[in-house]
N, C-alpha and C positions, 0 to 999 in steps of 0.2 A: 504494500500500500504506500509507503514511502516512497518507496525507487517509482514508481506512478506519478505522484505525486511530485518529486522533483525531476521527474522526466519533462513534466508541463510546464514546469516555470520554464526550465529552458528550452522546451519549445516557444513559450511564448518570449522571451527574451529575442531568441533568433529570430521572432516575426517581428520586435517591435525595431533588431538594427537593422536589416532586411528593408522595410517599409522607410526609414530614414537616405536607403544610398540608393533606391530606386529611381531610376528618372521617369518611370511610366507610371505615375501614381494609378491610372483609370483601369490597365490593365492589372495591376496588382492587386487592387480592388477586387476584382471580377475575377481576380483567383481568390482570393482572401472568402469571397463569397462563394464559391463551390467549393472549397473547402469545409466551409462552415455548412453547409449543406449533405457534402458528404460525409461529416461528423456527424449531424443531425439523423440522415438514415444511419448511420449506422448506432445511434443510442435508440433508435424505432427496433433496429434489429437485437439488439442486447435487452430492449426492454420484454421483447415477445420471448428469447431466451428463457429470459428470467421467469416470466410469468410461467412457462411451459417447467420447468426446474422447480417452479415453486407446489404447480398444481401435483407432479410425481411425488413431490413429497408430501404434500397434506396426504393424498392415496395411499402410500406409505405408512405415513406414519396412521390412521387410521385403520389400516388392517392392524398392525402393531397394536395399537386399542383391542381389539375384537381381539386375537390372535392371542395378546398379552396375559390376558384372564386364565385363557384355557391352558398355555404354557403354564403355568403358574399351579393349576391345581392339579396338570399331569406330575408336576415335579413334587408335589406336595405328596401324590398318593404311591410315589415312587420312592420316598424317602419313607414314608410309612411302614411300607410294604416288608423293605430290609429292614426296618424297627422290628416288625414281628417274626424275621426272620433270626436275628438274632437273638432275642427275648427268647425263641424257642429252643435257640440251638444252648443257650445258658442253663432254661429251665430242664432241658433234656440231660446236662451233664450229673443235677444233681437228685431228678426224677428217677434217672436210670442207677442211680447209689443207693435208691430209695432212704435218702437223707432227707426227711419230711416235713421237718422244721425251712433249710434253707430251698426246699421245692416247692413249697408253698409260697414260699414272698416272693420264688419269678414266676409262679404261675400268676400271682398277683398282676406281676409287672409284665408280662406274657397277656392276658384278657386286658388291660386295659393299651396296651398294644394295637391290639384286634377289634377293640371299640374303637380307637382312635383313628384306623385303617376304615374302619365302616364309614364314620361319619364323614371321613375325604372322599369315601366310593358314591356318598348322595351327594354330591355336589362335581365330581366326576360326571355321573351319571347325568345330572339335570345340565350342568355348560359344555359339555363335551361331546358325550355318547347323545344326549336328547332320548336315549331309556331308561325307564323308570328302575329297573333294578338289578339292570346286567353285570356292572360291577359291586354292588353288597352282595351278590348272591356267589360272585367269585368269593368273595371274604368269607362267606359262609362254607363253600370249600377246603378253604385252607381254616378255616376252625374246625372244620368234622377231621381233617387229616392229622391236625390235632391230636383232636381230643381219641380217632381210636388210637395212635400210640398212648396217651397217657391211660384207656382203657385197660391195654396191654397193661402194664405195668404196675397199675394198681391191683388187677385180678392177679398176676403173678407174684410170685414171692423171691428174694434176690437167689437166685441158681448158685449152686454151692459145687457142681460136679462141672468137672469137663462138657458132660453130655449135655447136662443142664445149661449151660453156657450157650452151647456150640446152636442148643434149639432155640434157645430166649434170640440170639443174635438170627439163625434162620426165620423166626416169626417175625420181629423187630425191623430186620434190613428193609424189606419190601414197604414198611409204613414208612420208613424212615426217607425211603428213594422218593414214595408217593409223595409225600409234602416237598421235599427238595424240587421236584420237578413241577409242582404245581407251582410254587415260588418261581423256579426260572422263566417257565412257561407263562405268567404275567405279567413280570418285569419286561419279558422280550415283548409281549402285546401294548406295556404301556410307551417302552421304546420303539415301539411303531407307532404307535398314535402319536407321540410326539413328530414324530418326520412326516408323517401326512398333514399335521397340523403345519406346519414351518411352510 
C-alpha cells in the first residue's frame, strides 16, 4: 500500500515537470485527458472486480454459516464417541478383575459417557442427519454391546484354571471385537459425514 502510494506522488511529480517544459500545452492537455479517462475505466473495471470478489465471499462465507453448525456438532459427537470408548476400555480393565468397588465408579463415568454421546446424537440427528433417531439408536448399540460384556462378567465368576481362562477369554473376545468395531464403524460414518458436509 505504501510502494502505491509513493508510486503516485511521483507519478504525479513527473506530470507536474513534464507539463512545465512542454511547449504544446493543448496537446498535452488532451493526453492529460485520456489519460485521466483511461484511469477512470479502468477504476469502473477494479470496481466490478471488486464487487464480483466481494459477492464470492458473502457466498462463502454464508455457507460457512450453515456448514459451520453442522461441522461443529459432527466434531462434538466424534469426541464423545472416543469419550465412551475409552470410559469403556478403563471400566473393562477393572470389571474384568472383578474389582467392584473401582468398576463401579467407571461404570459410573462409562453411563454418563453414553448419556452424554446420546444427547450430541439428538442434535446430530435434528442439524445434520434431518432423522429423528438414527444416530441415538447407534448409541443405543454401543450400550447393548456394553452392557452384554459387562452381563458376561457379572454372571461369571473370576476363572481360576487355565481352562477356565482360556473359555472366559473364548466367550469375552467376540463381545469385546463387537463393541470395538461398532466404535470404529461410527467414527469412520461420522468421518464421512464430515467430508460430505465440507
Amino acid at each position: 500500500m505504501a510502494l502505491f502510494f509513493m508510486s503516485s506522488i511521483a507519478l504525479m511529480g513527473v506530470i507536474v515537470l513534464v507539463s512545465l517544459y512542454v511547449s504544446d500545452k493543448q496537446s498535452f492537455n488532451t493526453l492529460l485527458e485520456n489519460l485521466g479517462n483511461f484511469g477512470g475505466f479502468l477504476g469502473g473495471i477494479g470496481t466490478i472486480i471488486a464487487a464480483a470478489a466481494a459477492a464470492i465471499g458473502v457466498d462463502s462465507w454464508l455457507k460457512q454459516l450453515r456448514v459451520g453448525k453442522s461441522i461443529v456438532v459432527i466434531w462434538d459427537v466424534q469426541v464423545a464417541l472416543r469419550k465412551v470408548h475409552a470410559a469403556e476400555i478403563t471400566w473393562y480393565v477393572y470389571a474384568y478383575q472383578r474389582n467392584g468397588n473401582l468398576a463401579e465408579k467407571h461404570e459410573e463415568n462409562l453411563l454418563d459417557a453414553i448419556e452424554y454421546l446420546r444427547n450430541l446424537t439428538h442434535e446430530l440427528d435434528a442439524i445434520v442427519i434431518k432423522n429423528q433417531f438414527e444416530w441415538a439408536n447407534k448409541v443405543s448399540t454401543i450400550d447393548l454391546a456394553w452392557r452384554d460384556i459387562k452381563t458376561y462378567l457379572i454372571n461369571h465368576p473370576t476363572p481360576t484354571t487355565p481352562q477356565e481362562i482360556i473359555a472366559e477369554h473364548t466367550n469375552l473376545a467376540p463381545k469385546n471385537n463387537y463393541f470395538s468395531k461398532v466404535y470404529e464403524h461410527y467414527l469412520a460414518q461420522l468421518e464421512a459425514l464430515e467430508k460430505d458436509i465440507k
